[in-house]
N, C-alpha and C positions, 0 to 999 in steps of 0.2 A: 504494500500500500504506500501509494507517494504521500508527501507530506501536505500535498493538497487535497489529497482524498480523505488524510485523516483530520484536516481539519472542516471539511463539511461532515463527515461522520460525526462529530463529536459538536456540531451547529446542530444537528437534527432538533425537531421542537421536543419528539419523544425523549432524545438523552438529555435535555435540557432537563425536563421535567423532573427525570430518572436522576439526573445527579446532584439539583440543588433541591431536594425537597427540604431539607433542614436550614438551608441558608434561607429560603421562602419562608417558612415558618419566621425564623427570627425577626424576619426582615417585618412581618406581620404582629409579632408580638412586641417589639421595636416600635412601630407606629403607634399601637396601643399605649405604652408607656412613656411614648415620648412624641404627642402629635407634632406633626412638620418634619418629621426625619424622613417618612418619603418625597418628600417633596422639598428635603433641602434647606427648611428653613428651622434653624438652630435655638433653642432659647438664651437670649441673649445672656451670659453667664453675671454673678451677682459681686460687684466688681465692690473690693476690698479699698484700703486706705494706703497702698503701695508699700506690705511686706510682703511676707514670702513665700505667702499664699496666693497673691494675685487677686484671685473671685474667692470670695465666699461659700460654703458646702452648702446651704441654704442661706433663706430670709431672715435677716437677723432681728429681734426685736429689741436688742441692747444696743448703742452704738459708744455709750461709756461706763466706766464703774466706778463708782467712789467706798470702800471697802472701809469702813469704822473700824477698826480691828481691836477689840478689849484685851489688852492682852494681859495674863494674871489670872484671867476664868471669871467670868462673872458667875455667882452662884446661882442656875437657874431656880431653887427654890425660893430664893428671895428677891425674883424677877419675873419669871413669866410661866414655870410650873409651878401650881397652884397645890399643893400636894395636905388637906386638913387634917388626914393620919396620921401624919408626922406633930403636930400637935396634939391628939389626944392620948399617945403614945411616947409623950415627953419623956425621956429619960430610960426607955423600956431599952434591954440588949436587941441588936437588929435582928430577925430570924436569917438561922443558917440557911432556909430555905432562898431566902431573898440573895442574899451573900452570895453564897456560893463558894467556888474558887478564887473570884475575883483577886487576881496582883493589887499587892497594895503598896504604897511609896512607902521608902525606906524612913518617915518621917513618925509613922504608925510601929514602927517597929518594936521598939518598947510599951506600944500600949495595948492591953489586957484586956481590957472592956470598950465597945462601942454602942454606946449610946445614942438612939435616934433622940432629934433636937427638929423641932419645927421652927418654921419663919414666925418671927416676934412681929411680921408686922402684916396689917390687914392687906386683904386681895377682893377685887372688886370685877366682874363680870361685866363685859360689855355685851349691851342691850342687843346689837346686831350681830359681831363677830362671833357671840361664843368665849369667846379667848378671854381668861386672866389676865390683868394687869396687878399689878405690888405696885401700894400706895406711894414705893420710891421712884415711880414711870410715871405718873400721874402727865407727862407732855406726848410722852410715847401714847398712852391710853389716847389722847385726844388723837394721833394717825391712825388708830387703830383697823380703819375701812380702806386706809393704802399700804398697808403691810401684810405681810404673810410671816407667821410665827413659827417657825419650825421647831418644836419642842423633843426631836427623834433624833438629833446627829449623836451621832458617836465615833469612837475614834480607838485607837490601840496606843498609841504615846501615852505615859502616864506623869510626866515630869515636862516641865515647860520649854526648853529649850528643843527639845525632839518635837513635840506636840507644836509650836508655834510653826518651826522650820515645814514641819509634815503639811500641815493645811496651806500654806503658802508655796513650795514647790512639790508636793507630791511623797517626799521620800523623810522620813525622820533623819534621815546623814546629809550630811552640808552637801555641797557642791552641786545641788540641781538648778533650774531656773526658777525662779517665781512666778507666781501668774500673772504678775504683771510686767512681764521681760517676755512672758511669752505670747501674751498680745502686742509686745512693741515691735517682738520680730515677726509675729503671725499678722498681723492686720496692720503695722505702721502706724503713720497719724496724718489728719488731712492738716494739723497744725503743725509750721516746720520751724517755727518760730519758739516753739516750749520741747519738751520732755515728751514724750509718749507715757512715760512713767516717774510721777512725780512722789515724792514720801514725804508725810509730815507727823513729826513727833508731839508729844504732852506726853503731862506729868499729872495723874490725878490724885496724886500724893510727894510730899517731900523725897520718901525711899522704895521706890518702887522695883521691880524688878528688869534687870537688864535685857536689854535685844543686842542679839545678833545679828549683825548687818548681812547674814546668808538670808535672811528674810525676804530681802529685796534684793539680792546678787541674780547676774543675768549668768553665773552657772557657766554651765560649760557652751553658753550660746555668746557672741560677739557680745563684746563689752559695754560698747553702747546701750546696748538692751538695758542696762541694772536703772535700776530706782534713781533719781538725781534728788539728794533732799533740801529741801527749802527750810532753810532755819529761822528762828525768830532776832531780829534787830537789825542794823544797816545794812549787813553782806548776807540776803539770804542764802544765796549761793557762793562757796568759799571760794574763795581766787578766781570770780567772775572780772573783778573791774583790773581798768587798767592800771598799770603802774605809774607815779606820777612823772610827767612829761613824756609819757606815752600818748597819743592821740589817737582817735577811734581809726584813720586814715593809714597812722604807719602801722597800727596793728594790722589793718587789711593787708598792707603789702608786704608784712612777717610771713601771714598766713598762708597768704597765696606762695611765696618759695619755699617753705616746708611743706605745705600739700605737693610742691612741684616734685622736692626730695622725694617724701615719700612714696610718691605714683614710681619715683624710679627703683625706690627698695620693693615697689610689690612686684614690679616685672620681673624682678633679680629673683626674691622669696618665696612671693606666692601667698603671703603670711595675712591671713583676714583681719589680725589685729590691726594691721597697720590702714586697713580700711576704716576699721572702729576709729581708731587714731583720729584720723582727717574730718569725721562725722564730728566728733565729739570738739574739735576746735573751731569746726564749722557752727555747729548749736550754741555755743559758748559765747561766740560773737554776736549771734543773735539775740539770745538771751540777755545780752547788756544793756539793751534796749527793751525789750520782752518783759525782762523779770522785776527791777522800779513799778513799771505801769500796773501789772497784775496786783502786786503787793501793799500797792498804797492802795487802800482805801478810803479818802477824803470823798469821794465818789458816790459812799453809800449812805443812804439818807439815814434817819435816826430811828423810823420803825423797823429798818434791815436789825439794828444795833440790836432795838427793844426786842423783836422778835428770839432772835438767838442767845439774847442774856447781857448781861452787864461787862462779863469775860470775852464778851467778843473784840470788844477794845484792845485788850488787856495779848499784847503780840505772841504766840506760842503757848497761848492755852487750846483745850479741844474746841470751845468756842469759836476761837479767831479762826482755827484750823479746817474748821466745818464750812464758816464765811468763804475761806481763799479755797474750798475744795469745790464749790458753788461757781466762784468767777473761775478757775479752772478749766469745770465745765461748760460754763459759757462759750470758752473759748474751744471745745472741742481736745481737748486732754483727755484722752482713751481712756487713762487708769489711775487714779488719786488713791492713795493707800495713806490713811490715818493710824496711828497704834497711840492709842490711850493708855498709858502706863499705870498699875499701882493695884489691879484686879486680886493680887493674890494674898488672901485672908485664911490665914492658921489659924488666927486669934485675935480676937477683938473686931469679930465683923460685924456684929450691928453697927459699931461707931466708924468703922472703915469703908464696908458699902453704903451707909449714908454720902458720904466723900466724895465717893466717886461717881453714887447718880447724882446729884446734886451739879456736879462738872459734864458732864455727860447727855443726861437725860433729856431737857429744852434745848439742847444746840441738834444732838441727833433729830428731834422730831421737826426741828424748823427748819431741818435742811432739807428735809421730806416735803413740807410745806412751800419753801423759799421755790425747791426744785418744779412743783404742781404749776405754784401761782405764775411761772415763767413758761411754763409748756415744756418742761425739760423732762419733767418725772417718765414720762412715758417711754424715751428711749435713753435714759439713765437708769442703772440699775443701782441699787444702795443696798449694802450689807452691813449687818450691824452682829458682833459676838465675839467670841474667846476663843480658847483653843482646845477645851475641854471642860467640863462642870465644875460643880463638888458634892462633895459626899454628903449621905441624907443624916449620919450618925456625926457626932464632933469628936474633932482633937482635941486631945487636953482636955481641961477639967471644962466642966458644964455647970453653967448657972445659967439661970433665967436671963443675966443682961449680958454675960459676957458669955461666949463660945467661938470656934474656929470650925471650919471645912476643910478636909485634904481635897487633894486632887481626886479628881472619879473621870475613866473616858467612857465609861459603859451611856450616857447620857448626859446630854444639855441642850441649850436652848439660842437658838440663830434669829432674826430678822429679816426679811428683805422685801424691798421697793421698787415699784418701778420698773424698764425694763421686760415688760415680759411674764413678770409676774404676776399669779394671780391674786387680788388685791382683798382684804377683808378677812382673809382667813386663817387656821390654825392647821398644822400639819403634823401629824405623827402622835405617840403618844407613850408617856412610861407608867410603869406601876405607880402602886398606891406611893411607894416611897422614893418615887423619882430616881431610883437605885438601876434599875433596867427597861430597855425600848420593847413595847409589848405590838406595837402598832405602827406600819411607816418608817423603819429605820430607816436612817437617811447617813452613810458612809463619807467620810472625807472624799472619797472619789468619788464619790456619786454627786456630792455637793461641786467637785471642780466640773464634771462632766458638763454639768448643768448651767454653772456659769458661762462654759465657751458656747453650749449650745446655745443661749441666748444672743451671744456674738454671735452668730451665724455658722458654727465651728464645728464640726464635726471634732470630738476628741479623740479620736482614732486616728483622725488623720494629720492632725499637728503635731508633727515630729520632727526630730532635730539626729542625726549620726550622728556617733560620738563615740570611738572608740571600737570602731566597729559595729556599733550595735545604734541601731533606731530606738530614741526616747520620746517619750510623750510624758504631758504634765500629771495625766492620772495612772503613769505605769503601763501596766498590765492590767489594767481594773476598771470601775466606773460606769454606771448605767444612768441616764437620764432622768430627773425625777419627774416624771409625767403630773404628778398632782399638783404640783405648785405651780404649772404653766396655766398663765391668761388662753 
């Protein structure tokens, strides 16, 4: 057979039929699942904010975050699980049944007896949500119809520095991204004038306990990605401004021959840091101008002030912190990460969680509020919580006015706004003694899952090689929480 004969053979209509029945199929279940691919016309893909994603895995309902982060634990029983067993059981040993095996901090280690200790202070039910509020939320209670309460997270870290690191990059060991490093390289920013990723601190107490700057480290992903933090007084940004008799002009034409240098050490290298490099002197210059304007608030009128509290004034309190996490977002800043410092109560936490809602409490709800009354709420997402509970029994000795809480990750209690979320309601639920999730557990990686998915993000498919190996921010783990979706 010539090779003309065998290609009309193989044109027949009958071997046509005979040999793509499968490709026809697809080509048919194809249309079904994606109208316009017979005919060529593509859906336009859902175009990102120029990282390294490009498009978007879906429609995003989040386009920023502003992440409150308590860090210390706030004690969900004396915040938003409601738990009145625990009061009529005042001082009873906790059942083993309840306990269990549960790992306990090494701070319990010497004690003998654990004592269930209820909240000393009243909780009041809202009339539409459902959900508990502790008379120490009383600003919180008033968002109650824009929030979703998630009373089910749990966690496996049992000590703060693993536990804080784990909810922010995925892993309780240092060196991964954060989530907010990995929205700088996953989705970029349409503002090129700030940070993708900005961090601002408070003190909700004189001695609080420390952070690790792994919190917001951009990990094993380019260096630019990490956190840039904004501190309180003239230089928010350290060795932003120029040196004196420096001029913005010859700073420009420094910049420009070391970005020259460096284009020629990356042809030589190859080395991505050196790209970081040239980004990060690039933003810095910008930021000279940028960061003044953002930071001065002379701009905000006196109900902004009244609404957020008297501390709003008052430069690197969580107050002022919530205001600049606001104009922030105005300005299109993808990811603002607040850590309120001073949550962690051994002992003496009636007088110490007064402290810290008191600091806290009217600035979070009115940045909920501030966010609405501008149209922002809707594609801002806002998180408000800690990095694990505490315990339903006390450390150390027990009296009626004075007791402490260890650590517990078996359960506590999240916030979130905005974004995506669905609004008014309560999610998940623990036993009578807020000891364990009975209902809706909700996993650290379930929780990150959920936040990219709001970004538009497949968490599966945000990943970074490293070492050989493809990483993502929820590991190997992590399923979407389908009930708190609007």
């Amino acid at each position: 057979m010539t090779d003309l004969q065998r290609a009309h053979y193989f044109a027949t209509r009958r071997e046509f039929l005979k040999t793509t029945t499968k490709g026809l199929g697809a080509l048919a279940l194809g249309g079904l699942l994606q109208p316009g691919l017979l005919s060529g016309q593509q859906p336009a893909p859902i175009v990102g904010g120029g990282g390294a994603l490009g498009a978007l895995h879906h429609a995003p309902k989040a386009k920023r975050i502003i992440y409150l982060f308590q860090s210390g634990a706030p004690s969900q029983i004396e915040t938003f699980d409601y738990k009145p067993l625990l009061n009529e059981r005042w001082g009873e040993e906790i059942p083993d049944s309840v306990r269990g095996n549960q790992r306990l901090s090494g701070m319990l280690a010497s004690q003998s007896s654990f004592p269930l200790v209820g909240s000393p202070f009243a909780f009041h039910r809202h009339p539409k949500t459902g959900g508990y509020f502790s008379s120490l939320m009383p600003y919180t209670a008033q968002v109650a119809e824009d929030i979703c309460v998630i009373n089910s997270m749990y966690t496996e870290a049992i000590n703060h520095e693993p536990a804080v690191i784990f909810l922010q990059t995925g892993s309780q060991q240092v060196g991964r991204p954060s989530i907010g490093s990995w929205m700088s390289y996953g989705l970029g920013s349409s503002n090129e004038n700030l940070p993708a990723f900005v961090v601002l601190l408070s003190k909700g107490k004189p001695d609080p306990q420390n952070l690790n700057m792994q919190a917001w480290s951009s990990g094993f992903l380019p260096s630019h990605h990490q956190g840039v933090q904004f501190r309180n007084g003239a230089d928010p940004v350290l060795y932003l401004g120029n040196p004196s008799g420096i001029t913005r002009d010859r700073r420009r034409r420094e910049l420009d021959v070391i970005a020259a240098l460096d284009k020629e050490q990356q042809k030589h290298w190859g080395d991505s840091e050196i790209d970081s490099k040239i980004n990060q002197y690039e933003m810095a210059y910008r930021m000279q101008a940028s960061v003044p304007e953002i930071t001065d608030f002379s701009d905000e009128p006196d109900y902004i002030f009244d609404l957020y509290g008297p501390e709003a004034r008052v430069p690197g309190t969580f107050a002022a912190n919530c205001l600049l996490a606001r104009r922030l977002a105005e300005r299109d800043v993808p990811f603002v990460q607040l850590y309120h410092m001073g949550w962690d109560q051994h002992g003496n936490l009636p007088r110490d969680i007064q402290m810290l809602t008191k600091s806290s409490d009217q600035a979070s709800a009115a940045l909920v509020k501030d966010l609405k009354q501008r149209g922002l709420l809707e594609d801002t997402l806002v998180i408000w919580g800690g990095e694990f509970g505490r315990t339903s029994f006390s450390q150390g000795k027990l009296t009626k006015t004075n007791f402490g809480r260890d650590h517990h990750p078996r359960c506590f209690s999240v916030w979130m706004a905005g974004g995506g979320v669905k609004p008014g309601t309560v999610y998940g639920k623990t036993d009578d003694f807020s000891y364990n999730v009975v209902e809706d557990g909700v996993h650290v990686h379930d929780f990150q899952a959920t936040i990219l998915h709001l970004l538009g993000v497949d968490h599966e498919r945000l990943t970074f090689k490293h070492q050989g190996r493809r990483y993502r921010l929820t590991d190997v783990h992590g399923h979407v929480v389908r009930g708190i979706l609007s």
